[in-house]
KEPA-310974 format. One record per residue (C-alpha): residue number from 1; residue in one letter; x, y, z. Coordinates in steps of 0.25 Angstrom, whole numbers, plus 2048, in hexadecimal, padded with zeros to 3 digits. Layout:
NUM | a | X | Y | Z
...
# end
This chain:
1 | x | CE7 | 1C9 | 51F
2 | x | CE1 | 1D6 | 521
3 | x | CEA | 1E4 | 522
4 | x | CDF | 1E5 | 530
5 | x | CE6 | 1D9 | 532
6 | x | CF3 | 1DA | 52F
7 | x | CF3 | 1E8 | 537
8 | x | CEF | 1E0 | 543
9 | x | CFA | 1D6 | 543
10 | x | D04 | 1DE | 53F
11 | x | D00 | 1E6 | 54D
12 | x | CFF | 1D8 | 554
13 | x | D0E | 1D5 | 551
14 | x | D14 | 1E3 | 555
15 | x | D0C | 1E3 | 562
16 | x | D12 | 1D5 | 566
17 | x | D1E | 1D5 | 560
18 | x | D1D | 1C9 | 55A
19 | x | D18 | 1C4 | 54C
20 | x | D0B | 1BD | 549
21 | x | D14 | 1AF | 546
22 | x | D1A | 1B0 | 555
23 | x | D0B | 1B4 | 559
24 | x | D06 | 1A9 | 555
25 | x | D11 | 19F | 55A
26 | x | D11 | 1A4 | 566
27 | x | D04 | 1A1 | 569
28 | x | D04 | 194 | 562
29 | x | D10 | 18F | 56C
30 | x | D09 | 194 | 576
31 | x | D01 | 188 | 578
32 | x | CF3 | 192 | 576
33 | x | CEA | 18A | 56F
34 | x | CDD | 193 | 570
35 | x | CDB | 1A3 | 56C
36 | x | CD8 | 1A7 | 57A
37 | x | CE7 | 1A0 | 580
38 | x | CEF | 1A7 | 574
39 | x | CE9 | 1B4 | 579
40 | x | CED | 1B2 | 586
41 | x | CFA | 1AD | 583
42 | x | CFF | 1B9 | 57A
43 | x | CFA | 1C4 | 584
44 | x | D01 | 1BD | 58F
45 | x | D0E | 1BA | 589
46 | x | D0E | 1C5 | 57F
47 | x | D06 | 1CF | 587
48 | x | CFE | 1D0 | 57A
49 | x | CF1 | 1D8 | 57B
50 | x | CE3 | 1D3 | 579
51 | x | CE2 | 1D5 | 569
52 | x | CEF | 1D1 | 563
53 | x | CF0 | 1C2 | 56D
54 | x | CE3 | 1C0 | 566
55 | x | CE7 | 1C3 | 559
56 | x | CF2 | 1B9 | 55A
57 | x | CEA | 1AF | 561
58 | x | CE0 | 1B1 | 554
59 | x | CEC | 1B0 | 54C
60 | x | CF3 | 1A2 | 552
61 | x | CE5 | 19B | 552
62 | x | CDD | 1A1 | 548
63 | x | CE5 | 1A9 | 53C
64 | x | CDD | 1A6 | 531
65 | x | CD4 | 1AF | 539
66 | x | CDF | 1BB | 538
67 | x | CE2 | 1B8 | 52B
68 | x | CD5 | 1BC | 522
69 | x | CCC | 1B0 | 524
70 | x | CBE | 1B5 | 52B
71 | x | CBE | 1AF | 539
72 | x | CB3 | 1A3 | 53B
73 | x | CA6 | 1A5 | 53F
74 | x | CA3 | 1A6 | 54D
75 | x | CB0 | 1AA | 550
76 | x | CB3 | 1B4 | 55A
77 | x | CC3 | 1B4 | 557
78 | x | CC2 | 1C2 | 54F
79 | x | CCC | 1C1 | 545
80 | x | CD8 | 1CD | 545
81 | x | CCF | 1D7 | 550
82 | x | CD9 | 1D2 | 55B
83 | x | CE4 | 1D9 | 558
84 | x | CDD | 1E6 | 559
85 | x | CD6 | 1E6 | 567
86 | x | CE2 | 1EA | 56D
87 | x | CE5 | 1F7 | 567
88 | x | CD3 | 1F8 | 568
89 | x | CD7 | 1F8 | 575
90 | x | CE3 | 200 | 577
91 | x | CD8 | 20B | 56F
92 | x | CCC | 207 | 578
93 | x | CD5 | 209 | 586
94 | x | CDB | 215 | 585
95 | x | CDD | 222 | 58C
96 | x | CD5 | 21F | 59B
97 | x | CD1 | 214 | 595
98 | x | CDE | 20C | 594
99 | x | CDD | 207 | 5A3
100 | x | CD0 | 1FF | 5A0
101 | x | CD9 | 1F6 | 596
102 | x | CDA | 1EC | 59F
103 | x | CCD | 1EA | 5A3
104 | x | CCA | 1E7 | 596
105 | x | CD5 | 1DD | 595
106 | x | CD0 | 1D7 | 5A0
107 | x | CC5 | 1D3 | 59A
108 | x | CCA | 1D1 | 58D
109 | x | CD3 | 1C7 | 595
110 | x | CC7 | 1BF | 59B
111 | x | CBE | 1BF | 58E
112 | x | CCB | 1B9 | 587
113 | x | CC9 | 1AD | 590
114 | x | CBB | 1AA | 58B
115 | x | CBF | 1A7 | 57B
116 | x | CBF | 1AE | 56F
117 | x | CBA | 1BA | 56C
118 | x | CBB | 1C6 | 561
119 | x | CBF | 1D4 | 566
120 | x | CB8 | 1DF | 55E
121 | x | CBE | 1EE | 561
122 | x | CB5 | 1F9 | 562
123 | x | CB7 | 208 | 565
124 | x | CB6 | 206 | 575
125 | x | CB5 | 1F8 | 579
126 | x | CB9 | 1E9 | 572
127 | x | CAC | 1E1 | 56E
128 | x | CAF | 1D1 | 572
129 | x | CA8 | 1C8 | 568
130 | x | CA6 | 1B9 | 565
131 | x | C9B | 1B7 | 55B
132 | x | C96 | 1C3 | 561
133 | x | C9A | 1D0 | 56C
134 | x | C9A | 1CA | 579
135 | x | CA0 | 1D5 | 580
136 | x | CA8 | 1E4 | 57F
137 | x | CB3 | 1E8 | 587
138 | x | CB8 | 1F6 | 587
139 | x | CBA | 203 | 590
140 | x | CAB | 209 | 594
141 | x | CB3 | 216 | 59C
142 | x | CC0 | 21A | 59F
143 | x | CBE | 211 | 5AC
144 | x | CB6 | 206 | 5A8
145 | x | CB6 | 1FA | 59D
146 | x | CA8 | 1F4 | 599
147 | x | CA5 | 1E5 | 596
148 | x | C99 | 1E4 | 58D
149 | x | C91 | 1D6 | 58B
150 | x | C89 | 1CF | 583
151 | x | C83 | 1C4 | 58B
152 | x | C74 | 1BF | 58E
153 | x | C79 | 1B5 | 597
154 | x | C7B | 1BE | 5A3
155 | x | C73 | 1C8 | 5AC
156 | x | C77 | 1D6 | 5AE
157 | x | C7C | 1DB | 5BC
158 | x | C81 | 1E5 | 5C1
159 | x | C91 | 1E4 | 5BC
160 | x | C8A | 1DE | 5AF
161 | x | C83 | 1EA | 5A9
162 | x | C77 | 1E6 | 59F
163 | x | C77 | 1EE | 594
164 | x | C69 | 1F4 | 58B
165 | x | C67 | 1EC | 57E
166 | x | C6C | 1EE | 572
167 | x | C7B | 1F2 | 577
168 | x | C86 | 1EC | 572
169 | x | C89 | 1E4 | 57E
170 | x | C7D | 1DF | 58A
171 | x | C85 | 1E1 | 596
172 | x | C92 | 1E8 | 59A
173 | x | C9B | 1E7 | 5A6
174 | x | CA3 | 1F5 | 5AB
175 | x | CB2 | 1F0 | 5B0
176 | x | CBD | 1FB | 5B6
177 | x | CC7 | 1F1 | 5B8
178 | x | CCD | 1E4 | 5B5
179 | x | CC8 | 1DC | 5C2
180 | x | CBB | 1DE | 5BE
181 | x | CBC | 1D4 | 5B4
182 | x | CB8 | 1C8 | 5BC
183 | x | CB1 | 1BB | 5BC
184 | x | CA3 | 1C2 | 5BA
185 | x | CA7 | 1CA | 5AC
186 | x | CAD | 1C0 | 5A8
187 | x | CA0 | 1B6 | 5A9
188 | x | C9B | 1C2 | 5A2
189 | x | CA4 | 1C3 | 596
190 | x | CA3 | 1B4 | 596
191 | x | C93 | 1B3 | 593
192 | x | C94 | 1BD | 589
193 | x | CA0 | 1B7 | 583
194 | x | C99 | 1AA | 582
195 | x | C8A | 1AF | 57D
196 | x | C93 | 1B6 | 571
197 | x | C98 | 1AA | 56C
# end
């Protein structure tokens, strides 16, 4: 195992309390039999953030992935980039910017439900990849959080704002609160998620 590594379990442990062995267990006895299950499971009971119940639920399921082996190909787990989105985005929302956190998490919560996906931190925003980036989430303004998509599956309107080529995403939706998370970006999220992988 990597010091990277190391480092990010050690913080895993002390966040939750728990050690890795009780983790791991606790999902195991959970009656969880799928990555996407043991994340919702740890955030509920543990009140775990988004990063460290991923961590474990790679972990439980897939340790050889954690523990030095390259992770298969096609796979979108992302091994060891889970325990550090949280603090990502503890730097990312800060300052005015705090109170857009749970929009994020929001849809965070919603793409959880479609599979498995990797979560690359940038400087302003969290790239979502499967065999490729199918979509950004991260604060545009201090009052607004921006969905970028890459999809060719579905026409521009006026909530889903088509982009110039050559960007890094095709499309981008502008939410200022939770509720706007609704059936429509979520079939969204959803075409992109699956043209990605």
């Amino acid at each position: 195992m990597d010091k990277a590594t190391e480092t990010l379990l050690a913080n895993l442990q002390k966040r939750s309390g728990k050690t890795l062995d009780e983790l791991t267990a606790l999902v195991r006895n959970s009656g969880a039999t799928k990555h996407g299950q043991a994340v919702a499971m740890l955030k509920e009971t543990l009140g775990m953030g988004h990063g460290d119940a991923n961590m474990v639920a790679h972990l439980t399921f897939s340790p050889e992935r954690i523990y030095g082996t390259a992770p298969a190909a096609g796979d979108a787990a992302g091994a060891g980039s889970g325990a550090s989105v949280d603090a990502e985005l503890d730097r990312i929302y800060t300052g005015p910017k705090a109170a857009l956190r749970p929009i994020h998490e929001r849809v965070m919560k919603e793409i959880e439900k479609l599979g498995t996906f990797e979560q690359a931190p940038k400087k302003t925003y969290i790239s979502l990849r499967r065999k490729k980036q199918f979509a950004m989430v991260g604060p545009a303004t201090n009052t607004r959080v921006e969905v970028g998509l890459n999809t060719k599956d579905v026409k521009g309107t006026a909530r889903l704002e088509a982009l110039p080529p050559g960007g890094m995403c095709q499309y981008k939706v502008r939410l200022s609160a939770p509720s706007e998370v609704d059936a429509e970006l979520v079939g969204w999220i959803r075409a992109a998620y699956e043209a990605a992988g």
